[in-house]
N, C-alpha and C positions, 0 to 999 in steps of 0.2 A: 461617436465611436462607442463599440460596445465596451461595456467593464466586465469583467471574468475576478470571482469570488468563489474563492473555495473552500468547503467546511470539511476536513478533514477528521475522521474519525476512527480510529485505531481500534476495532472492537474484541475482547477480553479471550483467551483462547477458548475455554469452557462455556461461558454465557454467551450463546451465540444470539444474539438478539438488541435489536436498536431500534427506537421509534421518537423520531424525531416532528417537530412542526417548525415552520418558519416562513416568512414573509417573501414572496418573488415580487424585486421591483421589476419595471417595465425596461426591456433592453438589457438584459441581466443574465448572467448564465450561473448558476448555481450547483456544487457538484458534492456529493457525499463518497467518502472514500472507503473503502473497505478490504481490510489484508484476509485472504481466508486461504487454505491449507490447499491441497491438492485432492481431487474426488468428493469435494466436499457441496453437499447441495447447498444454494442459497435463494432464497424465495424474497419475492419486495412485491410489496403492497403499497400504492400511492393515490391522495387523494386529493382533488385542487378544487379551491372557491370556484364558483360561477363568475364569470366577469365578462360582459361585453367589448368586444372592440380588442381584443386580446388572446394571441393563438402560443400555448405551452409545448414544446415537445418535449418529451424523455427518451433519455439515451442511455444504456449502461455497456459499457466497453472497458477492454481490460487497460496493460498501460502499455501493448503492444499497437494499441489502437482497433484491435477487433471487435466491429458490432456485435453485442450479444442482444441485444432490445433494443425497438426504435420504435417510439407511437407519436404517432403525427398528433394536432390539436387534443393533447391527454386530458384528461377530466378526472377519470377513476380507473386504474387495470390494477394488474397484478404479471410478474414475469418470475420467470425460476430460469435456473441452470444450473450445470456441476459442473465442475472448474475439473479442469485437463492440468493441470501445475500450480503450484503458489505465485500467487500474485496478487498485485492490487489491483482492483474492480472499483470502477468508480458509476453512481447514477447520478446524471446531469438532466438538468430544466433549463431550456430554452425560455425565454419569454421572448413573445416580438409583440409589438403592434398592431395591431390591421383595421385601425376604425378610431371613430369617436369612442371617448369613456376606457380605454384601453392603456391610461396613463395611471390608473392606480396599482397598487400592489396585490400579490395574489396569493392569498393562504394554499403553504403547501402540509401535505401529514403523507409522511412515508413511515413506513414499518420494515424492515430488515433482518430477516432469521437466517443462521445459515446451520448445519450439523445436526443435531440432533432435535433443536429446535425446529427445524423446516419442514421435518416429516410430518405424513399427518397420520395418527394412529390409532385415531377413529376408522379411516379407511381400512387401514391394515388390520384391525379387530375386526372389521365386519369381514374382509376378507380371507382371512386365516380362522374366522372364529372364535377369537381368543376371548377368555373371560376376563373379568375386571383385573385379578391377579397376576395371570398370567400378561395380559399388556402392559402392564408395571413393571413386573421383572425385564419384559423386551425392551422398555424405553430404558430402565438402570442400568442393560448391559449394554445399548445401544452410548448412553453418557460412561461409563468405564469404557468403552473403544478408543470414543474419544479423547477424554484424559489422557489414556494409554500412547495413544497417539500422539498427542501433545506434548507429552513429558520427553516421545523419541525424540520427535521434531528438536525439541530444545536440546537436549542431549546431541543432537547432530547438528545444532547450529554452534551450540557450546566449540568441540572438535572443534569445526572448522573454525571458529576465533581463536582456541590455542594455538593450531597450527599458523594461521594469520601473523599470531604474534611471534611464536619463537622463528617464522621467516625475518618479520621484518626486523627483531631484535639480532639477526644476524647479517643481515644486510648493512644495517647501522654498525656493527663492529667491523664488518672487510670496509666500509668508507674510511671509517676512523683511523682505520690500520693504513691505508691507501694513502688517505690526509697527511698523515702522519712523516709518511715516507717521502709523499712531494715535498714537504717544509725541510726534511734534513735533505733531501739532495738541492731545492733550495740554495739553505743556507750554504752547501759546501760549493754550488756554484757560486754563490758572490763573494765569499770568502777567497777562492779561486781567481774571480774577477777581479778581486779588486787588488789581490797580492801581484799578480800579472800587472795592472794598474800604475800601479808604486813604484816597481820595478823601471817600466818604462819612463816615469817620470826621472830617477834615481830617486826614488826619495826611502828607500829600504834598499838593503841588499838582498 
């Protein structure tokens, strides 16, 4: 039976960039997770040992289960995308078998940019023509968007926890109030009860 191992990895709002290595044993599914913003590009770079007898795939989908990249028998690619919504994205390594010599482990090196990191702006100088200067200033206003961005985001994820909170710290008050109400009518039924009780026994007037 296969094992499923997953290396989650939360990466930092600003520093949009991860590069990781690590071992694929054989029959192994291995996954890197990654939470990125909405419209935001992210690019992966992956690189795997040579190894006989031993077929890798990569997979990166979101957590809706949508294929965003699939490479059959991988060795070395690269995939990009821009994320339609916040979400986690996760990239997954298959390993199977398919031969003799196929039972060892198999060095993996991924690299993962996403935001400002992902662009590439040597392209965008040659294209725009921008001097050394002026590409500096496009990438620092490109990293303040994002900040800017990030600081909303939080700022709008803040909100929505306060609100979170003073619902449920009012939910929690009409219980307590409720609780409260069933234990006195409660009490005044057994009180009730059991005066009725006594009564019929004669044992009170």
């Amino acid at each position: 039976m296969k094992r499923t191992l997953i290396v989650a990895y939360l990466l930092s709002l600003v520093a949009g960039s991860l590069a990781i290595s690590f071992r694929l044993e054989p029959e192994i599914r291995k996954c890197v997770k990654e939470e990125v913003h909405k419209d935001v590009l992210v690019v992966g770079e992956y690189r795997l040992s040579e190894l006989a007898g031993q077929r890798t795939d990569v997979v990166v989908a979101d957590s809706k289960g949508h294929t965003l990249f699939r490479k059959e028998s991988a060795t070395k690619g690269r995939f990009a995308f821009t994320t339609e919504e916040y979400d986690m994205f996760e990239v997954c390594f298959y390993s199977v078998v398919t031969g003799h010599g196929g039972e060892q482990e198999r060095e993996v090196h991924l690299q993962l940019k996403h935001g400002v990191e992902a662009k590439n702006y040597d392209d965008l100088a040659k294209a725009e023509k921008l001097k050394p200067m002026e590409l500096e200033l496009r990438r620092l206003e490109d990293l303040a968007e994002s900040i800017v961005n990030d600081f909303a985001y939080m700022r709008a994820r803040e909100e929505e926890m306060r609100d979170t909170n003073e619902s449920t710290n009012s939910r929690v008050l009409y219980f307590g109030v409720f609780s409260m109400l069933c234990l006195l009518f409660l009490a005044a039924w057994q009180i009730f009860y059991l005066r009725r009780f006594f009564q019929a026994k004669k044992l009170i007037e």
